[in-house]
ZAPA-777951 format. One line per field, with one value per residue (C-alpha): z negated, y, x negated; residue in one letter; residue number from 1. Coordinates in steps of 0.02 Angstrom, whole numbers, plus 50000, padded with zeros to 5 digits. Example, Ala and Ser with C-alpha at 12.3 -4.5 7.8 and 13.67 -1.06 7.14 Angstrom:
REM ZAPA-777951
pz [49610, 49643]
py [49775, 49947]
px [49385, 49316]
code [A, S]
pos [1, 2]
REM end
This chain:
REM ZAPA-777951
pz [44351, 44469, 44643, 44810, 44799, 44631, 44569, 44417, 44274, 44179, 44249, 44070, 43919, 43830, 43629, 43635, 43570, 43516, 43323, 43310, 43166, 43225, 43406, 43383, 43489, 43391, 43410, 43376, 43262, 43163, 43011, 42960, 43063, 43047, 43044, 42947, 42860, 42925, 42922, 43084, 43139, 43268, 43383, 43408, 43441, 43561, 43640, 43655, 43716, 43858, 43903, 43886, 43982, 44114, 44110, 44149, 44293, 44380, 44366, 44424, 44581, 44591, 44594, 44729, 44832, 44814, 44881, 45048, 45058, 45075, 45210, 45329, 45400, 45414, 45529, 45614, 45662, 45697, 45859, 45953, 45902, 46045, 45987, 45822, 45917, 45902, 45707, 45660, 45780, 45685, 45509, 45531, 45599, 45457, 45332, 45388, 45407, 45234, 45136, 45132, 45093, 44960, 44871, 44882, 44820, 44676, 44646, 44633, 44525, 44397, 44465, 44312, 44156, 44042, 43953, 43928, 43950, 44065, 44174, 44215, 44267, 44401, 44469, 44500, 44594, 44677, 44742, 44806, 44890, 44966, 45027, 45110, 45200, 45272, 45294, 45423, 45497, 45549, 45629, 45695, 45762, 45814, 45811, 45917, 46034, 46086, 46118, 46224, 46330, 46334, 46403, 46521, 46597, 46610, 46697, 46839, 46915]
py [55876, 55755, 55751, 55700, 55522, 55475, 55392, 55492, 55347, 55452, 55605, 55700, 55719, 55555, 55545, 55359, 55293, 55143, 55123, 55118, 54981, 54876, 54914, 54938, 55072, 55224, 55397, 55544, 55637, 55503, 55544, 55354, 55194, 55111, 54930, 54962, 55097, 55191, 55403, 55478, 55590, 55704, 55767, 55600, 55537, 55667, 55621, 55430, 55481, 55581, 55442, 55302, 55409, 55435, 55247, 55225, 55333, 55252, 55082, 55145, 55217, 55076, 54960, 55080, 55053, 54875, 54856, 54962, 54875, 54711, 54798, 54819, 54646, 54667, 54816, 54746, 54587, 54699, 54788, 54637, 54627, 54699, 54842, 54857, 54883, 55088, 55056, 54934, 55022, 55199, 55097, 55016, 55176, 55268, 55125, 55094, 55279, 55313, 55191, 55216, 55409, 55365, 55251, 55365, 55484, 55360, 55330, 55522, 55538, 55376, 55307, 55363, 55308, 55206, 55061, 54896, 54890, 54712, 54791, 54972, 54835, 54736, 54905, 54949, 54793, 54785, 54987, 54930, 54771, 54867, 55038, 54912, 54789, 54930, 55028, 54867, 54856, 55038, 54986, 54836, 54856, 55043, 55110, 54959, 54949, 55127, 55155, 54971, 55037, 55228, 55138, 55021, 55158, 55265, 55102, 55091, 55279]
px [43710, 43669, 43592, 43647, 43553, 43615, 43769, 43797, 43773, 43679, 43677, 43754, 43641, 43629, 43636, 43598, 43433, 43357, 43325, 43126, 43165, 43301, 43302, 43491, 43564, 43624, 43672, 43552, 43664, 43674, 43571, 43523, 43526, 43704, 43631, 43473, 43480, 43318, 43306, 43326, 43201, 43310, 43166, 43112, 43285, 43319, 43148, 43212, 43391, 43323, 43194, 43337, 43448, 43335, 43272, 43478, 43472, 43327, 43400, 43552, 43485, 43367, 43546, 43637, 43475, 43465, 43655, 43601, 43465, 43561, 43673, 43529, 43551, 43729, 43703, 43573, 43685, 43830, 43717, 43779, 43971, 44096, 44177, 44047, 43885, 43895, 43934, 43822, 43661, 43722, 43720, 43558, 43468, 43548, 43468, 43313, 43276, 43354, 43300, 43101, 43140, 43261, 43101, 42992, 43098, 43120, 42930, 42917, 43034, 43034, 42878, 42812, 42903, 42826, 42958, 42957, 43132, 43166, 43319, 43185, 43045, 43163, 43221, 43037, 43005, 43175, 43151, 42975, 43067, 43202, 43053, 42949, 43086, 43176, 43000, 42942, 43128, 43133, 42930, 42966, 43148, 43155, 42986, 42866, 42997, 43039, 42848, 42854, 42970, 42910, 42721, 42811, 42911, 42762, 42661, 42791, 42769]
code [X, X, X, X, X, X, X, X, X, X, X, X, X, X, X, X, X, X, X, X, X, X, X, X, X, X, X, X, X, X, X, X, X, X, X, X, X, X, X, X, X, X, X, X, X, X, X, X, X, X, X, X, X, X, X, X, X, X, X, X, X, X, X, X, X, X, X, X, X, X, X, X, X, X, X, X, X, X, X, X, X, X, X, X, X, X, X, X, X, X, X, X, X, X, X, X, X, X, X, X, X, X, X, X, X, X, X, X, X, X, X, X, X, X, X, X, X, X, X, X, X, X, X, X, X, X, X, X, X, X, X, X, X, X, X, X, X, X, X, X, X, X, X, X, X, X, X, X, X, X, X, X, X, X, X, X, X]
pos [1, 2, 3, 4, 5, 6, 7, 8, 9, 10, 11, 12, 13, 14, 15, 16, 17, 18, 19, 20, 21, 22, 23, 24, 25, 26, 27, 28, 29, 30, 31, 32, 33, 34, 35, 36, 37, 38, 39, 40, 41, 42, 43, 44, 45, 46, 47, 48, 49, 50, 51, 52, 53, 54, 55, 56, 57, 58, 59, 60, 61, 62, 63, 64, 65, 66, 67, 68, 69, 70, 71, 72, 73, 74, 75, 76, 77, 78, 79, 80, 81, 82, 83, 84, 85, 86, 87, 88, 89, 90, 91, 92, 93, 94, 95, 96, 97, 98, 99, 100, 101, 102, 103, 104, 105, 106, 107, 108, 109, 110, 111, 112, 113, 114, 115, 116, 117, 118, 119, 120, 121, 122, 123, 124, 125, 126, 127, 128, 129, 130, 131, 132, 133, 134, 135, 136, 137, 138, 139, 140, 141, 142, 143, 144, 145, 146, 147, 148, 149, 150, 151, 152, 153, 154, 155, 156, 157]
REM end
């Protein structure tokens, strides 16, 4: 079942694996590859249809993220629209706050699957991408200058 952060992709069991020979993908219950013809061991396929369904889920998330991420200037800019200020200061608090727990809820939870698989390592980099800008737009834009104005208020009792 899936969670409150996740988009659902793969959120059922998987029976989809990748053929140790062929690198096809095939189903588990399959008791011989379809384009090579190797045996199917079934505990290792289910092994590899969990990890590939898993490795699915991560880049999913890792996709969803990305696309907030890229909203975060779009909220930022909309602070200083007429009529779109309350919006687009509610959006980019919501963002910048979100975002950085949503990665490291990631990390903690895919940070440590091991695959070579090309689409799993851009979702890595683009979840550390997306933590860290919205990590040093929640310092720089909210944090720094609440506490510049909470020390000048305090200098001019």
């Amino acid at each position: 079942m899936s969670d409150g952060f996740t988009i659902g992709a793969a959120s059922y069991a998987s029976t989809l694996f990748e053929c140790p020979n062929c690198k096809e993908t095939i189903d588990n219950t399959a008791e011989t590859c379809r384009f090579c013809g190797q045996p199917v061991d079934h505990a290792t396929a289910l092994q590899a249809a969990q990890l590939l369904s898993k490795i699915n889920q991560a880049c999913s998330d890792a996709s969803y993220m990305k696309s907030c991420a890229l909203a975060l200037p779009v909220f930022f800019v909309l602070r200083y629209l007429p009529f779109l200020a309350m919006l687009g200061g509610m959006g980019f608090l919501g963002l910048s706050i979100g975002i950085p727990i949503w990665a490291l809820r990631w990390w903690l939870r895919y940070g440590s699957l091991q695959a070579d698989d090309a689409e799993f390592l851009r979702a890595r980099k683009s979840v550390k991408i997306a933590g860290i800008a919205a990590s040093l737009a929640f310092l720089l834009l909210i944090i720094v200058p609440f506490f510049f104005a909470f020390f000048v208020a305090l200098s001019r009792r």
